[in-house]
C-alpha positions as CSV (number, residue, x, y, z in Angstrom):
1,X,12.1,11.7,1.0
2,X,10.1,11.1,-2.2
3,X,11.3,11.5,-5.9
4,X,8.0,12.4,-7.4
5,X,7.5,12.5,-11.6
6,X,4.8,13.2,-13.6
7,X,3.9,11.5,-16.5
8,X,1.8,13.9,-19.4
9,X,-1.6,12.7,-20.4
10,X,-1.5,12.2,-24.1
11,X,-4.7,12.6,-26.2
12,X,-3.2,9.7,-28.2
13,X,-3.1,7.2,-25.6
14,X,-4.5,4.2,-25.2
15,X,-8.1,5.2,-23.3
16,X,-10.1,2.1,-21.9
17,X,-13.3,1.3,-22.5
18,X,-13.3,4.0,-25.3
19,X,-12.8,7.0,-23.3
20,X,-10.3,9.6,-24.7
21,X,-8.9,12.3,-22.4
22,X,-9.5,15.8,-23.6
23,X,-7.4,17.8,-21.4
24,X,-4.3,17.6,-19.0
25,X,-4.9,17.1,-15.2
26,X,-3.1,18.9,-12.4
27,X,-1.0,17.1,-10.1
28,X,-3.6,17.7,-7.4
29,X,-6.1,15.8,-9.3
30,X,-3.7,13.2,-10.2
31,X,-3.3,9.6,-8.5
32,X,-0.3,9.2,-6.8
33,X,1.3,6.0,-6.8
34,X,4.6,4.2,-6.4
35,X,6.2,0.7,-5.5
36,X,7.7,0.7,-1.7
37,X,10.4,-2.4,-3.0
38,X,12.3,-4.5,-0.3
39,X,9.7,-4.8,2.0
40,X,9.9,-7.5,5.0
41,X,6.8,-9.7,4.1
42,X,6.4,-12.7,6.5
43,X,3.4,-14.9,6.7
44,X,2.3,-16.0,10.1
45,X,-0.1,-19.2,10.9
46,X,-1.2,-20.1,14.3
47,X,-4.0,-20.6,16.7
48,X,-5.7,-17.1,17.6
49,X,-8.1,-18.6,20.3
50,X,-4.8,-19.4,22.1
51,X,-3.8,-16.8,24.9
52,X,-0.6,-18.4,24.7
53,X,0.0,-17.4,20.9
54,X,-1.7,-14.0,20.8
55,X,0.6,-13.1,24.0
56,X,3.5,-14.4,22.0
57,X,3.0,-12.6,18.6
58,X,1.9,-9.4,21.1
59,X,5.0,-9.5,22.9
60,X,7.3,-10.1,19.8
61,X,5.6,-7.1,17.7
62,X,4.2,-4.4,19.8
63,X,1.1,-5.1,17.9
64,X,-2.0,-6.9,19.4
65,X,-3.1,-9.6,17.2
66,X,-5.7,-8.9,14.7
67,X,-8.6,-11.6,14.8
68,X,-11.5,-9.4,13.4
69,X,-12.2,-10.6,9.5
70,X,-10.6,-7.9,7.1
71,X,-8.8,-5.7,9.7
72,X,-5.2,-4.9,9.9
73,X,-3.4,-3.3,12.9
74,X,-0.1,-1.1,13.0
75,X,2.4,0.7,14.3
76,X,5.8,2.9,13.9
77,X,8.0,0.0,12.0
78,X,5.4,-3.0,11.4
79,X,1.7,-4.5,9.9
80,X,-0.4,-7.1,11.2
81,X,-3.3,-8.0,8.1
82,X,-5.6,-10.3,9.1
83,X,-5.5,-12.9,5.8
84,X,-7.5,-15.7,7.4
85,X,-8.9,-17.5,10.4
86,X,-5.4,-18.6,11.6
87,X,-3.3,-16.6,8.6
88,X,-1.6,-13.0,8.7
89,X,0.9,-10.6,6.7
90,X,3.7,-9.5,9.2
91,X,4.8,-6.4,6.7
92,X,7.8,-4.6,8.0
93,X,10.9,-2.5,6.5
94,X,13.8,-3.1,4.3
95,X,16.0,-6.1,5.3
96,X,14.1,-6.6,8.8
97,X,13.0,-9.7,7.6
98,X,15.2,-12.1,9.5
99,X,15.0,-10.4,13.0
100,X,11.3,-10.2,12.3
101,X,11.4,-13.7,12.3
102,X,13.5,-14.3,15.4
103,X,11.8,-11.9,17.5
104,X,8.3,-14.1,16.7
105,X,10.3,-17.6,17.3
106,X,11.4,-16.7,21.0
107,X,8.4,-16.1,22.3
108,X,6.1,-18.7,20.1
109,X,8.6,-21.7,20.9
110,X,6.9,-24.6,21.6
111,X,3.8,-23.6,20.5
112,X,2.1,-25.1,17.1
113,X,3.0,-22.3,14.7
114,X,4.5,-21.5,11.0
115,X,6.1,-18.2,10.6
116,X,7.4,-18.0,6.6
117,X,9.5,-15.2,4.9
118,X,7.5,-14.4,1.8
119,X,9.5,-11.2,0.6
120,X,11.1,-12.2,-2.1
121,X,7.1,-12.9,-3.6
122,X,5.6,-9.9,-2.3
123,X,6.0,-6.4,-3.5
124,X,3.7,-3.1,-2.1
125,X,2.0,-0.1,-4.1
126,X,1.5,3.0,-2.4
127,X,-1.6,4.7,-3.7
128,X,-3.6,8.1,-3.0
129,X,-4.5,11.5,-4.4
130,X,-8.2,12.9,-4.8
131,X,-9.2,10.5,-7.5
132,X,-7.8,7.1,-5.8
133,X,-11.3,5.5,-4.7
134,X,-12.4,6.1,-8.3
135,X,-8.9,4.9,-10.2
136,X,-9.4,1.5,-7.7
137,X,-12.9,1.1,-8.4
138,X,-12.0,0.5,-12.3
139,X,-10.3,-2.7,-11.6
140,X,-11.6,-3.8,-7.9
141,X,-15.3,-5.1,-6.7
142,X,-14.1,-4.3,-3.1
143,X,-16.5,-1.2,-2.6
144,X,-14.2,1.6,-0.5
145,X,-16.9,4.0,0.6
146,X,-15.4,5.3,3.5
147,X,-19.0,4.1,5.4
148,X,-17.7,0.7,4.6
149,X,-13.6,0.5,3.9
150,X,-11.7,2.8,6.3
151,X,-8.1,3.1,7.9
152,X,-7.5,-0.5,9.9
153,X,-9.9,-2.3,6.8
154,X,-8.0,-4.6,4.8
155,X,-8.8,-7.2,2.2
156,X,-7.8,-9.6,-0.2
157,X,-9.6,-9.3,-3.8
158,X,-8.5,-8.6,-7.4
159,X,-7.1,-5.6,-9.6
160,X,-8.3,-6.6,-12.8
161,X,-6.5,-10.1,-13.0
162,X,-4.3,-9.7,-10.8
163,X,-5.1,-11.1,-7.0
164,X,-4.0,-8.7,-4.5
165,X,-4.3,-7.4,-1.0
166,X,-5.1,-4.0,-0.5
167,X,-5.7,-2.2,3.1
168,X,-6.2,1.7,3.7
169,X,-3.6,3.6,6.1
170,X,-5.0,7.4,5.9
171,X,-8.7,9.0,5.9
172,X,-7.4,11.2,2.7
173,X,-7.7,8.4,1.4
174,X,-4.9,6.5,1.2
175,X,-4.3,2.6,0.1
176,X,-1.4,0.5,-0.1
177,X,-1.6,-3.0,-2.0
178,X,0.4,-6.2,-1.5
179,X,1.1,-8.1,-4.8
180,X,2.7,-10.4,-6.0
181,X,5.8,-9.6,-8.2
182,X,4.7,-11.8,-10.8
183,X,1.7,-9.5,-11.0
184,X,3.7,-5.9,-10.7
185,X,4.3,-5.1,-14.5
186,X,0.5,-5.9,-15.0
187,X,-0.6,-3.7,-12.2
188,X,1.0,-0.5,-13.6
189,X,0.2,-1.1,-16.5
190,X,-3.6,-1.2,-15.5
191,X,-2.6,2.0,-13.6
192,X,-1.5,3.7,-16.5
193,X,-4.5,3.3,-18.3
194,X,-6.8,3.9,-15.6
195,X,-5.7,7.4,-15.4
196,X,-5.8,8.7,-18.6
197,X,-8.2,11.3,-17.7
198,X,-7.0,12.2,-14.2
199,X,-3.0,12.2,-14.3
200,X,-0.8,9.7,-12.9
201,X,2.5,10.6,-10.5
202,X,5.0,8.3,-9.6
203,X,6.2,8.7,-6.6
204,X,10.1,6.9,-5.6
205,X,10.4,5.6,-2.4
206,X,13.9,5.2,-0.5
């Protein structure tokens, strides 16, 4: 279930880049966004031209091993983002973190591999509504035309200064982004003033 709140445009807030909001947005126009704390966030190296270690991580996750550049794969209870040549996420639920790990270790033993929990770093944003592509867009060169950035596209770049991750889960559209928690405050605040016009509602995740 999801808590969702509001918050009111105010003609008195701050507007970037000079712009000052004239009139209150619906929700349905609004961007909806919210933080999905707790997350399992492991960070998996090895060798993908090795049958032996995409058979592993296949058989471990239920997932076959993403090796396309900028592509992300999924499925009821766990992510695969392709971060690198020989460099993933491994993004699963709250507190799954450990048997994550042991369920890759079994079959990867004796192989040349690095499997690393990362969670305590790591924090995602859920993000969509109708004005999403255009809030993102603000703060992020990535360009998300739908052409070029659709479900199972995923990428590292920047929100404004902060470095992030961000892949797309539904045509609607919508995004989630992996950042850092060093990074969140900044994020939201970024948020916030990116949707002065538009309307932003926080969503509350279990």
């Amino acid at each position: 279930m999801l808590d969702t709140l509001q918050r009111p445009i105010s003609e008195r807030s701050f507007a970037p880049m000079g712009r000052v909001p004239t009139a209150r947005a619906s929700t349905e126009q609004s961007l909806l966004a919210g933080w999905r704390h707790g997350l399992s966030v492991l960070n998996l190296r090895g060798n993908p031209d090795d049958p032996a270690f995409r058979d592993g991580v296949s058989q471990a996750l239920g997932l076959t091993l993403p090796t396309q550049a900028c592509t992300t794969v999924t499925n009821d209870s766990l992510r695969l983002v392709w971060v690198g040549p020989d460099d993933w996420f491994v993004i699963g639920p709250k507190g799954g973190a450990a048997a994550v790990e042991a369920r890759l270790r079994q079959p990867l033993a004796g192989q040349h591999f690095a499997v690393t929990d990362v969670s305590s770093g790591y924090t995602a944003l859920h993000l969509s509504g109708q004005p999403v592509r255009e809030v993102l867009a603000q703060g992020c060169p990535l360009d998300l035309h739908p052409s070029v950035f659709r479900p199972g596209s995923a990428a590292g770049s920047v929100f404004f200064k902060a470095s992030v991750w961000l892949w797309q889960t539904d045509e609607a559209p919508v995004y989630e982004m992996l950042v850092r928690n060093s990074f969140s405050g900044y994020v939201w605040l970024m948020l916030e003033r990116c949707t002065l016009e538009c309307g932003l509602v926080t969503r509350r995740f279990p």
